[in-house]
C-alpha positions, 0 to 999 in steps of 0.5 A: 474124920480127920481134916487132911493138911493143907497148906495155909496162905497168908499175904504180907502188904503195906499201904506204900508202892512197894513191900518187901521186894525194894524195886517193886515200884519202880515196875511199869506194871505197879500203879502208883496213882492209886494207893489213896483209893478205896478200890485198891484195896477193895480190888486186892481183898476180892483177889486174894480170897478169889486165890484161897488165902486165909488172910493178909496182913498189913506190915506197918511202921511208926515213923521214917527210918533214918538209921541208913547214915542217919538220915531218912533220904536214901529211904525215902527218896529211894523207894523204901517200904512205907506206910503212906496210910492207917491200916486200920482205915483201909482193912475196913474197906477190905472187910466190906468186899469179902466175906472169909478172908482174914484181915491183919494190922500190925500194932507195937505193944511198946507203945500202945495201951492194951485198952486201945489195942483191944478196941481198935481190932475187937471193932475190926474184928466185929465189922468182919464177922470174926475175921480180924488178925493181930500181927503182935510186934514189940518194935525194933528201932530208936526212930519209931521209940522217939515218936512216942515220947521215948529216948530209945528202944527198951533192952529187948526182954524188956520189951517182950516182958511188956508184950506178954502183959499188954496181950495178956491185958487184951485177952481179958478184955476181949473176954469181957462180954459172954458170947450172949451178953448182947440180948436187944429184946426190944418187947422186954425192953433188955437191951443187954444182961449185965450179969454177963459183962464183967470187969477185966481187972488187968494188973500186971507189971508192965499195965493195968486196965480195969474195963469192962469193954465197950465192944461185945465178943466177936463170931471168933472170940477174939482176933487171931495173933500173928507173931514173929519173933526168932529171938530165943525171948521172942521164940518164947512170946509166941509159943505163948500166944500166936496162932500163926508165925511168920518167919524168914528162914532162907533155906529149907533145912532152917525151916525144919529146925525153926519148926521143930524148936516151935513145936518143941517150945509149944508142947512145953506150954501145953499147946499142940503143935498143930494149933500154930501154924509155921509160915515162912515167907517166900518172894515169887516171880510166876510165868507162863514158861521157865524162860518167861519167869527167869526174864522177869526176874532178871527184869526185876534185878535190872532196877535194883538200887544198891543204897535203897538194898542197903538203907532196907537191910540197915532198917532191918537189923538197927544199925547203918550197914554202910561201916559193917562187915559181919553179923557180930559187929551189927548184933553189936552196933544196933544195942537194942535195936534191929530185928533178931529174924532178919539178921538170922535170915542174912547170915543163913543166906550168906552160909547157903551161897559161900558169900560173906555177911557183908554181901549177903546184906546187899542182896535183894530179897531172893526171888523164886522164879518158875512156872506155876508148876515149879513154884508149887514143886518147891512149895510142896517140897517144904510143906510135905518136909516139915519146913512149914504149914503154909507160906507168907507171901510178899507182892514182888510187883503190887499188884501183879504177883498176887493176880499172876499167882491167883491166876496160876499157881492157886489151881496148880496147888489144888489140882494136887490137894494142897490148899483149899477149893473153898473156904470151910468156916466164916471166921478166920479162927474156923479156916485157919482150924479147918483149912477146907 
């Protein structure tokens, strides 16, 4: 029987206070005393998998951002996303306490070699069972690009051409070790085949690895790829590799065109459409009532800061938003910096509310506030309409949204059948295949 379609969840965190939504920190309900301790990690995993997620992933940067006047104070000293730890050190701890959840980092194919890459999430991935993830970005500004020896960032096909070849490099060497390559016989005294275990021999134009592997093949084969690139080059790159893309588009009619341009990109790479899925990202405040809901997001704006709003979006598109007025001018002041999607996600927002490129760069992330049953009405609405197979979905206040909406949402969304009671496979691959 044909599996029936089912919406696909996946989390968007940070190892920092504060993800996505700026203020979020500074919310009483957001501990802050914690973000060093395995059991915040521990508790977050065990409640997104009690909430049917299919995997969360961990956004991640490589330095402080300083485009915002060209200093990192506003930033920071404001409240900013950060990454204050490795998620690579944490996702193991999340791996230990669950047993179908999906478990993603973010790793820069610009500044990373692909035999560390493929080591590093072939580990995850074998310590989770087959459920580790890769989010593929290709890095996007000038202060990350200085920590890594480099003058600034590369023009940004460059970038992507470096990226098809370093996870064309990981492929290969995750496919370096056969699914039985790894015999342990200690009777015979076989530890493993060898005829089994082959050499990668990447040579591409951007790098070059020989291997083979140390790590043996995971339960799913290799991990998942995450991407979001909304640049026509990036729209390329992940019709080419991801399994689940992540976009930002503000409204439901820029959902439906970005699908159907995927789909369309992915038909002509041979895949089928349905092997991708398309995820949006959506920012939720639940309550018990509509009033309730409105409150607390009203409650939420109440400790807005405007320059962090400011210091974010100018992190977000490369460039300092402080002297910028449209989105022609901060596609030119940023040269090869600045995420395409992000830009493309504010010019869509200041079309949809009359207002103009400058505002809509000072507006907070937009908050859908509502009852359980609201939030799925519009979940719904996108998902049957051919905007979306599921959602990304950032903590407006960590960790309380994901408890409010495991608590509330997750059971509305399956009284109506539109995301799983139980998880169907072990491997993220077979869940995100098999959506229960």
């Amino acid at each position: 029987m044909p599996v029936k379609r089912k919406m696909h969840l996946v989390a968007y965190l940070k190892t920092g206070p504060t993800a996505s939504y700026a203020p979020g920190w500074r919310h009483p309900s957001a501990p802050l005393h914690d973000i060093w301790d395995a059991e915040r990690y521990e508790h977050l995993a065990r409640m997104l998998e009690e909430a049917r997620f299919d995997a969360a992933f961990f956004a991640d940067g490589m330095g402080l951002p300083d485009i915002y006047r060209s200093s990192f104070a506003d930033y920071v000293g404001r409240g900013g996303q950060l990454s204050l730890i490795d998620p690579m050190i944490v996702l193991p701890l999340m791996a230990r306490v669950t047993r179908h959840l999906g478990l993603g980092n973010t790793i820069s194919t610009t500044f990373h070699q692909p035999y560390q890459i493929a080591r590093s999430l072939g580990s995850l991935d074998l310590l989770s069972k087959g459920r580790a993830a890769w989010n593929v970005v290709t890095s996007a500004t000038d202060y990350e690009a200085r920590n890594f020896g480099m003058d600034g960032m590369p023009p940004k096909d460059d970038r992507y051409d470096r990226a098809d070849d370093v996870v064309a490099a990981c492929f290969a060497l995750w496919d370096c070790w056969q699914p039985d390559a790894l015999v342990m016989d200690r009777e015979k005294g076989v530890f493993a085949d060898p005829a089994k275990i082959r050499y990668a021999n990447h040579v591409g134009p951007f790098v070059r690895v020989r291997g083979p592997m140390t790590i043996p093949r995971s339960p799913q084969g290799r991990p998942l790829i995450l991407q979001a690139g909304s640049s026509p080059r990036g729209r390329e790159c992940a019709a080419r590799w991801a399994d689940m893309i992540f976009c930002t588009t503000a409204t439901k009619a820029d959902g439906i065109e970005f699908r159907a341009d995927m789909h369309r990109r992915l038909s002509a790479r041979g895949r089928c459409p349905s092997e991708c899925a398309i995820l949006p990202t959506l920012s939720v405040v639940v309550g018990e009532t509509e009033s309730i809901a409105r409150e607390r997001a009203e409650y939420l704006d109440s400790l807005m800061d405007p320059e962090l709003v400011l210091a974010s979006s100018s992190t977000l598109l490369g460039v300092d938003l402080s002297t910028i007025q449209t989105a022609e001018q901060a596609e030119t002041g940023a040269g090869n910096q600045g995420i395409a999607g992000s830009r493309d996600r504010m010019s869509q927002v200041a079309k949809a509310q009359g207002i103009s490129f400058a505002q809509a760069v000072r507006k907070p992330r937009g908050l859908l506030a509502g009852t359980p049953a609201m939030i799925a009405d519009v979940m719904e609405d996108w998902f049957t309409s051919g905007a979306c197979d599921g959602f990304v979905l950032p903590p407006t206040v960590f960790p309380a949204t994901y408890e409010e909406f495991a608590r509330m949402v997750t059971p509305e969304l399956q009284r109506r059948g539109l995301l799983r009671r139980d998880y169907a496979g072990c491997t993220l691959r077979e869940n995100l295949a098999n959506p229960g």
